[in-house]
Each structure stands twice: as C-alpha cells, then as structure tokens.
KEPALUM-307073 format. One line per field, with one value per residue (C-alpha): residue in three letters; residue number from 0; x, y, z. Coordinates in steps of 0.5 Angstrom, whole numbers. Each point is the difference from the previous one (the first is absolute). Last residue first. Layout:
KEPALUM-307073
rest c(ALA, ...);
nr c(NUM, ...);
X c(X, ...);
Y c(Y, ...);
Z c(Z, ...);
//
This chain:
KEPALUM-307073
rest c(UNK, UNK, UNK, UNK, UNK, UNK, UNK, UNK, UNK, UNK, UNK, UNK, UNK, UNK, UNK, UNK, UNK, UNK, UNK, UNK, UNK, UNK, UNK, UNK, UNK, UNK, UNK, UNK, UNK, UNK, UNK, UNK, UNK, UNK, UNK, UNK, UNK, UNK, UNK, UNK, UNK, UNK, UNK, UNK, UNK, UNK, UNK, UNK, UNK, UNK, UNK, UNK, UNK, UNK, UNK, UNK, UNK, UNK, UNK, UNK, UNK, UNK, UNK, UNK, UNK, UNK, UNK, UNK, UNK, UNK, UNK, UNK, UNK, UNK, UNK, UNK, UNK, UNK, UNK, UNK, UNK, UNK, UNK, UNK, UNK, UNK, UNK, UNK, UNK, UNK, UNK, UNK, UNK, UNK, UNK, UNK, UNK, UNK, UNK, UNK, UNK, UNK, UNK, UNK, UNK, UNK, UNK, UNK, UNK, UNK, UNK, UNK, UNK, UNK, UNK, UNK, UNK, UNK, UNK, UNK, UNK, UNK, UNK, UNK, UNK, UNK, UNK, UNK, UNK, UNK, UNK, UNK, UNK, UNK, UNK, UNK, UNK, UNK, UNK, UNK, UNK, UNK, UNK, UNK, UNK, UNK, UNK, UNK, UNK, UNK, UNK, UNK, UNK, UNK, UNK, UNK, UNK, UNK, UNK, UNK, UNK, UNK, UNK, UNK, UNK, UNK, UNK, UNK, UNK, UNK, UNK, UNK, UNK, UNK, UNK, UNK, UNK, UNK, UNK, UNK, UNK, UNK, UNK, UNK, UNK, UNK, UNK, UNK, UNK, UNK, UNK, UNK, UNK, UNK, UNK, UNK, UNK, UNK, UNK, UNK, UNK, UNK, UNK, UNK, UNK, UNK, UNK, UNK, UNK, UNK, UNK, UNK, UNK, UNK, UNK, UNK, UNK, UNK, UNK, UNK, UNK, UNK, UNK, UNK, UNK, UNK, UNK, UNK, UNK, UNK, UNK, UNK, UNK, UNK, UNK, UNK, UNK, UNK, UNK, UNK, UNK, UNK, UNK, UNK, UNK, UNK, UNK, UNK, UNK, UNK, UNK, UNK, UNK, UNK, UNK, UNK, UNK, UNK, UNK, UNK, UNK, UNK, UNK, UNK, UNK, UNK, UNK, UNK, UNK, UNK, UNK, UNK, UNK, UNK, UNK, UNK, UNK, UNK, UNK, UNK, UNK, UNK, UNK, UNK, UNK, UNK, UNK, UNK, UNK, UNK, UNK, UNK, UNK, UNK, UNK, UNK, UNK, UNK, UNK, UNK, UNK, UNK, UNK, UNK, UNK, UNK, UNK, UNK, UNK, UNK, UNK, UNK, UNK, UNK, UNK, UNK, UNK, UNK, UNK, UNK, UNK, UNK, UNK, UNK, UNK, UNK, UNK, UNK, UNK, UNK, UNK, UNK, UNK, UNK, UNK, UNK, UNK, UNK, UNK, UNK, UNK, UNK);
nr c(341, 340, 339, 338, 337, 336, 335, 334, 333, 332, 331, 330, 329, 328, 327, 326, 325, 324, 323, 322, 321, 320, 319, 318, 317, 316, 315, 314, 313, 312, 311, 310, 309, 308, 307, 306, 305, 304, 303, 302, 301, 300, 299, 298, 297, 296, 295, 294, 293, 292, 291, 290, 289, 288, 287, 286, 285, 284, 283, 282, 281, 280, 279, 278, 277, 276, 275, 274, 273, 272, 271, 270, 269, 268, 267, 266, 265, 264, 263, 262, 261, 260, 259, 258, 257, 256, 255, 254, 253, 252, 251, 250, 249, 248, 247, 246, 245, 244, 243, 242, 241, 240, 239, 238, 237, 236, 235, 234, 233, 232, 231, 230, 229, 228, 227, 226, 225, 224, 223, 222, 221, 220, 219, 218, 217, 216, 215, 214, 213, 212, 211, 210, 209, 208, 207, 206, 205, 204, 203, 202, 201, 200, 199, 198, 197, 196, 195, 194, 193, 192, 191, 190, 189, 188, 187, 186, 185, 184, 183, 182, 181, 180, 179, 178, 177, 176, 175, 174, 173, 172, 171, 170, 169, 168, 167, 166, 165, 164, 163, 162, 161, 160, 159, 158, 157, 156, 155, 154, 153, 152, 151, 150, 149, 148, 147, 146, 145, 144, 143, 142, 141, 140, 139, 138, 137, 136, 135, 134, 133, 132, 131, 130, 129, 128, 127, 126, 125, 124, 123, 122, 121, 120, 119, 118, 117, 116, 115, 114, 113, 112, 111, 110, 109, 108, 107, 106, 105, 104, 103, 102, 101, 100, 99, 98, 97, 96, 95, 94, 93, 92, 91, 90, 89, 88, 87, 86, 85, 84, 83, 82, 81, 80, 79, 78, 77, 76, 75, 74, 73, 72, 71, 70, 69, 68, 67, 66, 65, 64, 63, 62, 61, 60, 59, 58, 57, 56, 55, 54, 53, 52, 51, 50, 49, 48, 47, 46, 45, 44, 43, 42, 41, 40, 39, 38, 37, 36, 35, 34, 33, 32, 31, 30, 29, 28, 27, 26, 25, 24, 23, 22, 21, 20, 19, 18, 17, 16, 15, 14, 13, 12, 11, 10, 9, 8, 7, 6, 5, 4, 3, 2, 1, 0);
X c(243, -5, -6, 4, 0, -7, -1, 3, -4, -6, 2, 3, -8, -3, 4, -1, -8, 0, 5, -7, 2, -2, 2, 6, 5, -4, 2, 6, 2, -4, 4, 7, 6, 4, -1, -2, -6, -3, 4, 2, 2, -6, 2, 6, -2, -7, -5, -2, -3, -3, -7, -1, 2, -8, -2, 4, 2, 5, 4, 1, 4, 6, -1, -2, -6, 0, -5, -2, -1, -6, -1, -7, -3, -5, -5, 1, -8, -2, -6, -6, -4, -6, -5, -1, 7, 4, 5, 7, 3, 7, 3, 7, 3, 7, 3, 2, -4, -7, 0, -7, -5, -3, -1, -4, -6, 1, -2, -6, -1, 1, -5, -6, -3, 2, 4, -1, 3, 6, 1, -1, 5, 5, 1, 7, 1, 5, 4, -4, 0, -6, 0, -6, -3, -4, -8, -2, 6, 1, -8, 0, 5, -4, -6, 4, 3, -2, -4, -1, 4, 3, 3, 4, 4, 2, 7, 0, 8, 2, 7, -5, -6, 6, 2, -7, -1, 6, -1, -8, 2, -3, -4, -5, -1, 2, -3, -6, 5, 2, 2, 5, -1, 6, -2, 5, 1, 4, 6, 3, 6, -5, -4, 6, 3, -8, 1, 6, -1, -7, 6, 2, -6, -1, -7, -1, -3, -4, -2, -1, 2, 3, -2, 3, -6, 5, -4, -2, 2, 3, 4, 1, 5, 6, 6, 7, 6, 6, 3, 0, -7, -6, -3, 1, -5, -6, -6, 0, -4, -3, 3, 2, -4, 2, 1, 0, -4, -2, -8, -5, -5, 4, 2, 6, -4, 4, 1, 1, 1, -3, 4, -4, 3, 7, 4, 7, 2, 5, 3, 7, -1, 4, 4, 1, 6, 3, -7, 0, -1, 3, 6, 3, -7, -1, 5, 4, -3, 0, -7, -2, -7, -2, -4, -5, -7, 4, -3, -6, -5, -6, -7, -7, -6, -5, -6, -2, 2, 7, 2, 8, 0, 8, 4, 6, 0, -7, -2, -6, -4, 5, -4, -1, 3, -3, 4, -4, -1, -7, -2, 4, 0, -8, 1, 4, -5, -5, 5, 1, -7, -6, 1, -4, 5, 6);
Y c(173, 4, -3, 2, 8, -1, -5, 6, 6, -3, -1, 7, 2, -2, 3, 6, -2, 0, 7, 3, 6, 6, 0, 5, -5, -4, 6, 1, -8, 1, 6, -3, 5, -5, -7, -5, -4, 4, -5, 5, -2, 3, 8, 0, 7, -2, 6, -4, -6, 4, 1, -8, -2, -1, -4, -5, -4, 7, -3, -7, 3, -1, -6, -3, -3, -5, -5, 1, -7, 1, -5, -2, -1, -5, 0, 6, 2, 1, 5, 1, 6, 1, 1, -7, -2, -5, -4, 0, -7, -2, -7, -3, 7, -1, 4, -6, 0, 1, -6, 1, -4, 2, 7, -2, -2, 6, 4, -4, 2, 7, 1, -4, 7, 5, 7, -3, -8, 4, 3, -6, -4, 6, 0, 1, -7, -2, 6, 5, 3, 1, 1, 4, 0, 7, 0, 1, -2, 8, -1, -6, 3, 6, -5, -4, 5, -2, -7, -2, -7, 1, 7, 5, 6, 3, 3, 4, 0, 8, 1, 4, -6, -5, 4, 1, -7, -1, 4, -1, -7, 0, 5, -3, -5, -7, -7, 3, 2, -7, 2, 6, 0, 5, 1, 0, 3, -4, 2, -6, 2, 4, -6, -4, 6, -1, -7, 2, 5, -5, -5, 6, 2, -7, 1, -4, -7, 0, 6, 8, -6, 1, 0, 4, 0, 1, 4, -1, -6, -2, -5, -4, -4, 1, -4, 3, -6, 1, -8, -1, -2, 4, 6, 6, 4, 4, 3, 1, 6, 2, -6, -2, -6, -6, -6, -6, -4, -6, -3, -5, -4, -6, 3, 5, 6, 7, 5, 8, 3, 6, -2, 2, -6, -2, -2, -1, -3, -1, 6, 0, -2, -6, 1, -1, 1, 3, 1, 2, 7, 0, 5, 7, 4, -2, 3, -4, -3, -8, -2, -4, -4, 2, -8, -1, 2, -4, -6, 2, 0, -5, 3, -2, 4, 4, 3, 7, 4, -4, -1, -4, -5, -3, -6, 0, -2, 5, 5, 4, 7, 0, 5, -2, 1, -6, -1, 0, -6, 2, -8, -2, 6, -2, -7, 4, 4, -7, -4, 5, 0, 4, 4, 7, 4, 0);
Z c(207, -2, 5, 6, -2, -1, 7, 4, -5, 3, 7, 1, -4, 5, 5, -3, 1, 7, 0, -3, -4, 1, 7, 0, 1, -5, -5, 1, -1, -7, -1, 1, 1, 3, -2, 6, -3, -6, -4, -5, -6, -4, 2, 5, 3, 1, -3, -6, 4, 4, -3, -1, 7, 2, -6, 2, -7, -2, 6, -3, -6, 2, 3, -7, 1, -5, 3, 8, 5, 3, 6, 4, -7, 4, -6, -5, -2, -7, 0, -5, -3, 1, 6, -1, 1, -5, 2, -3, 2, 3, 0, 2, 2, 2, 5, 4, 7, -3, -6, -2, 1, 6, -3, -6, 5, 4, -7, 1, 8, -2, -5, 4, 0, -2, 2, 7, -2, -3, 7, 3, -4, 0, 8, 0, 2, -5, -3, -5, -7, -3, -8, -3, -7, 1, -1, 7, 5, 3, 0, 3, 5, 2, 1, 5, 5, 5, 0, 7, -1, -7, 3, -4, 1, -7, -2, -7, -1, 0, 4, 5, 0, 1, 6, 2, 0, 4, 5, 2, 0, 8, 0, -4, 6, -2, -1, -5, -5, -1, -8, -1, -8, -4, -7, -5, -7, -4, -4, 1, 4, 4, 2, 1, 5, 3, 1, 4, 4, 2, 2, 5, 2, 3, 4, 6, -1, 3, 0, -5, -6, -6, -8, -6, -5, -7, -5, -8, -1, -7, 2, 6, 3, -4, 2, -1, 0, 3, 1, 7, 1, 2, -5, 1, -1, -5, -1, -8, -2, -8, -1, -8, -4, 3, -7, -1, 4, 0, -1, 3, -3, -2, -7, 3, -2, 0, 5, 1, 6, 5, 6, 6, 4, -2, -6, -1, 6, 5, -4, -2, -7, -3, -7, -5, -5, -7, -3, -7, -3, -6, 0, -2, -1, 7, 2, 6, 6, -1, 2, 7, 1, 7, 2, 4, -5, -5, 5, -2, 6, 2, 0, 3, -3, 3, -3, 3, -6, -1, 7, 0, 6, 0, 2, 1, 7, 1, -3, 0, -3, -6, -4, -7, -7, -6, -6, -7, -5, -1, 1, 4, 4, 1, 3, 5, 2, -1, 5, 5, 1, 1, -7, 0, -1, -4);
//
C-alpha cells in the first residue's frame, strides 16, 4: 500500500485489487474515525453490525441450522476505540466503513457515564498507562492515582507513576509516598517542565512505547508533553477543549506521535474513573501489595479485609507493611463494586 499520497488513490487501489484495507485508528471524533494505513489516512464510518451481538440457539450444532434467534445491542459506548487495528472497506466517496476490530492486545477501560452499564474502552493496544499527579497546586490525589492504577491492573497494563511540580516542593516533601509506591513496585518519576528534572528519564520511559497519560485538569500534562517535544502539548491541548470533561464522554481523542518514537494518547479532565467489571472479590488481587496474603485470610475470597478476624491483609497493615492509605482506597473501591452489582 505505500506510496499513495492520498486516500482517494489507496482506495482507488483496493478497487482495483478487490481487497480490504486494515489500519490504525489514530483519531475519532463523534462517529467519525481516522484509520493510518502506512502513513495515508483515511476518514471512516462504522458497520452498524459492528453495534449489534447476534444470538444463536444453544443446542448441538449437529441438531440445528445455525440461525439467529435475537440481536442484541453491545454494552460498550463504543466498539472502536484509539489503537484499535481494524479492517475497512471503500464506501465510494473516498472514505471508507469498518467492518471488523481485530483482537486487542490491551484495552484501557471504565465505566462510561449513563445510567445504562456500558464499558467504555479508551485505548487499545497501549503499551503502558502515564499515571499523572501534581507535587502542588493542585495537591496531590493519591486516591484517584489508586485508582487509575486499579484500571491499569485490571488491564494488564504496566504503569509508570509521573509526579510533575517537582520544582514547588523540596523532595523530602513526597519522599513517603514515592517510596511507598517504589516498594509496592510502580516506577515512580519526579518531574518538572520548569527545571527540567526528570525529563530525559521519562523520554526514555516514553521511547518506543505507545502510552496512555491519565491525569485530572491542572496536573501540568500540557507542560509536561511541551517538555518531552515541543508544541506536543498545546496540540494535544487542542483535542482537550473539545471534550466533554464533565460527563465522562470522550468527543474527540487523538494518538500522536513522538519523535523519539512511540506515541501517547492523553485522557482530558478524567478527574473520575469509574472501574469496569470489578468484582469486589477480586479488587484486592489489583493492589499488587495485598497479593501475598489473600491465601492466608481466614474467609479467602469472601473476606472484605475490613473487619473480619483472622484477616491477613489487615495483620499486615498493622504491621506496617501495607500502607493504611492505600487500604482506604481500596474500602472505596470495593464500596462502588458492591454497589455497582446491584
């Protein structure tokens, strides 16, 4: 496919060889979605199967013709996301449709807003997620940095925990939190856009990677990004204000690619994350720090790790090897699991 400079002559070209294109989503925007295929872009729209379950009878499938019973509407806010590597066809008006998302390797994901249960992927196939919190102004919310990490593991996603500011504090200052994320074992970097500390490790950390920053309004990720190359952050600032911060629902979001290598995809305003199909049992496996007890607790997985006797969990914070902090944040968690099943 190279050597096209437009999406007219590559899709010219399938017409000719009667083949379907595959490509990166790099960009979406309300229904509207850019797919890279080896450096031409091209605007697609989705298959509207592509929002439908079909449901086949279960019974031997010697026994009956395997004919659709029901259809159903999928419980995600969208079937596509940025990252997605899919497979399209020409429409006849220079763009194409989607017809098909090949399997994730990796799929960020929440609760999307509404009152319908609906799982919203915000990123496919990254290789890490950049959590992001400010040393000040505004102080540092390490219960929300809980709980992007908890999404991180819940996606199986390495995370790199990015303290920005660090020029408004002395070190000594957060020494207590960065050790204890360093013991749990997150890489934790201090960084500053004004003095530039920490800004070579974390190009490195970026280098090659694809890589979800997570982070509220005010963090300093548009000075950061700036930083890592210039005028990154004020573009990626631009998609920023056309999203609808307040409601949990991502208008635009745009993959953008750094020339160190790599690309990063930033989460505007996420000042929420709502955890998807988290089973309050299973919440304490996602705090990498409680792993090791969860066979030695007296009630195994029904414990809440709360008020149970013959707790390991709660033996262990008080012997100071789990950080009570973090015990309250998994209390909340586990509270908006429970809730969430009802």
């Amino acid at each position: 496919m190279r050597g096209y400079q437009t999406a007219a002559q590559l899709l010219a070209a399938r017409r000719m060889t009667g083949t379907t294109l595959s490509g990166t989503v790099f960009k979406k925007s309300l229904g509207h979605y850019w797919v890279n295929v080896d450096g031409t872009n091209v605007v697609c729209s989705l298959s509207s199967r592509l929002r439908k379950v079909l449901i086949y009878p279960i019974a031997d499938a010697n026994s009956i013709h395997p004919r659709v019973q029901d259809v159903e509407d999928i419980r995600m806010a969208d079937p596509v996301a940025i990252g997605d590597i899919v497979s399209f066809v020409d429409v006849g008006d220079g763009t194409g449709m989607i017809v098909e998302v090949l399997e994730r390797i990796s799929a960020l994901v929440r609760r999307a807003a509404g009152p319908k249960p609906l799982e919203q992927v915000i990123v496919a196939n990254a290789d890490q997620v950049v959590c992001v919190v400010a040393a000040a102004r505004p102080a540092p919310s390490w219960a929300l940095l809980d709980r992007y990490l908890v999404a991180a593991e819940a996606s199986n996603l390495p995370a790199l925990v990015c303290i920005t500011k660090a020029d408004l504090i002395e070190p000594r200052e957060l020494a207590d939190e960065v050790r204890s994320y360093e013991q749990i074992g997150y890489r934790v970097l201090l960084t500053s856009a004004t003095d530039g500390t920490g800004m070579t490790q974390l190009q490195h950390e970026l280098a090659g990677r694809v890589s979800v920053f997570a982070g509220k309004s005010g963090v300093g990720k548009t000075s950061l990004l700036n930083a890592i190359q210039p005028g990154l952050g004020l573009r990626v600032n631009m998609v920023g204000d056309k999203t609808n911060k307040g409601k949990h629902t991502t208008t635009h979001l745009e993959m953008f690619a750094l020339e160190v290598g790599g690309s990063v995809v930033d989460t505007p305003g996420m000042r929420e994350f709502a955890l998807w199909n988290v089973q309050d049992r299973e919440l304490a496996s996602l705090f990498p720090e409680m792993r090791p007890y969860l066979d030695d607790c007296r009630f195994g997985a029904g414990c809440s790790h709360n008020t149970e006797p013959g707790c390991a969990i709660k033996a262990a914070i008080a012997d100071g090897k789990i950080a009570e902090r973090r015990r309250h944040s998994y209390l909340k968690l586990r509270a908006e699991c429970d809730r969430s099943r009802r």
